[in-house]
Steps between C-alpha positions, in 0.01 A plus 500: 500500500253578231233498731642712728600758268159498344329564853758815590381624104137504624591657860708771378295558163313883503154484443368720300159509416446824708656366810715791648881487373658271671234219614603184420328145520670432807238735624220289420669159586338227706602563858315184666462085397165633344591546148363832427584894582383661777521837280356402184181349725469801649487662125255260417267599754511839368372360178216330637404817709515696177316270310184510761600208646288445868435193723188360428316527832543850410395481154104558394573301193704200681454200282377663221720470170714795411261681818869574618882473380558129485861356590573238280811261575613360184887390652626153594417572855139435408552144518416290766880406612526875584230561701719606808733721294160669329357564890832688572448708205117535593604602887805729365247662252216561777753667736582745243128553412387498892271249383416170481647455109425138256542466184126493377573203192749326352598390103461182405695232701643323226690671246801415306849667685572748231408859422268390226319277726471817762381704258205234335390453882496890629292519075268238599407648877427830353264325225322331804533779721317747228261221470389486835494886491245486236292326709447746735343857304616720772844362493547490147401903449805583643825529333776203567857609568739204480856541666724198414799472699736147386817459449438211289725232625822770515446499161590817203272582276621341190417203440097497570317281278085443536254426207769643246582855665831550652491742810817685486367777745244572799300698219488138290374347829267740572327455184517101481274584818277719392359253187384263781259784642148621329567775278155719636714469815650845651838379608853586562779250528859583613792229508804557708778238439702512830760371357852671403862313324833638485856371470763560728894639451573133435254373263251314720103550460 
């Protein structure tokens, strides 16, 4: 009963977050086996379009580090159990983009199942990423703008502990980030947490 009352919360539940009144998450639920909204993909794509995202054969820096946006898949699906599930995605992604669409790298493959084990592995690709970068002079005289999009294991933010700092907020996050990246670097980080708790009538979370 609890579950059921918990899953008519989420479909009925407004919002917000500039949505026009009345959308609710039932708008954005999974219609198909796949695991993942049709609507929200197609949102994603406009991301990547904004963020000068293009398929490499149509790239003249395809290849070359930070030559292009990068898309970065730092979720479970990354592992190799998943590998069907992450080609859906891919192919749902591409149709949206009208072309051919793959994630360009991956975090680590091993990392521990909790939000502060997300977090050190998206911190350690950016370290690597940035050092990579360096490597190339034309690459790294550009500035870096880093959009992080996790929702951390469905997890709030507030109870985030790494190397002593707790990370009560996307602005905590952002800056735990930033220290792993050289300071002569001209960069931008922005953290969404898409992530959002509420209780209903009865009590549940």
């Amino acid at each position: 009963r609890d579950s059921i009352e918990r899953l008519v919360s989420v479909l009925r539940r407004d919002v917000g977050q500039g949505e026009d009144a009345g959308t609710t998450f039932e708008q954005f639920a999974c219609t198909t086996s796949r695991q993942f909204s049709e609507v929200l993909i197609g949102r994603f794509a406009e991301m990547l379009r904004a963020a000068g995202w293009a398929p490499r054969e149509n790239s003249a820096d395809a290849g070359a580090v930070g030559g292009r946006a990068t898309a970065v898949l730092s979720s479970t699906w990354r592992a190799p159990q998943h590998r069907i599930r992450l080609k859906g995605l891919e192919g749902c992604i591409s149709k949206h983009l009208g072309a051919e669409f793959a994630f360009d790298d991956k975090t680590q493959p091993k990392e521990d199942h909790t939000a502060e084990g997300r977090l050190s592995s998206i911190k350690l690709y950016l370290r690597e990423f940035c050092e990579k970068r360096r490597l190339d002079p034309e690459s790294n005289s550009r500035p870096l703008r880093v959009l992080v999009l996790d929702d951390f294991y469905n997890r709030p933010l507030d109870g985030i502990t790494l190397m002593g700092q707790r990370l009560r907020s996307p602005e905590c996050i952002e800056k735990y980030l930033a220290e792993s990246l050289p300071r002569t670097l001209d960069v931008q980080l922005k953290m969404l947490h898409t992530f959002m708790e509420w209780t209903s009538p009865s009590g549940l979370s």
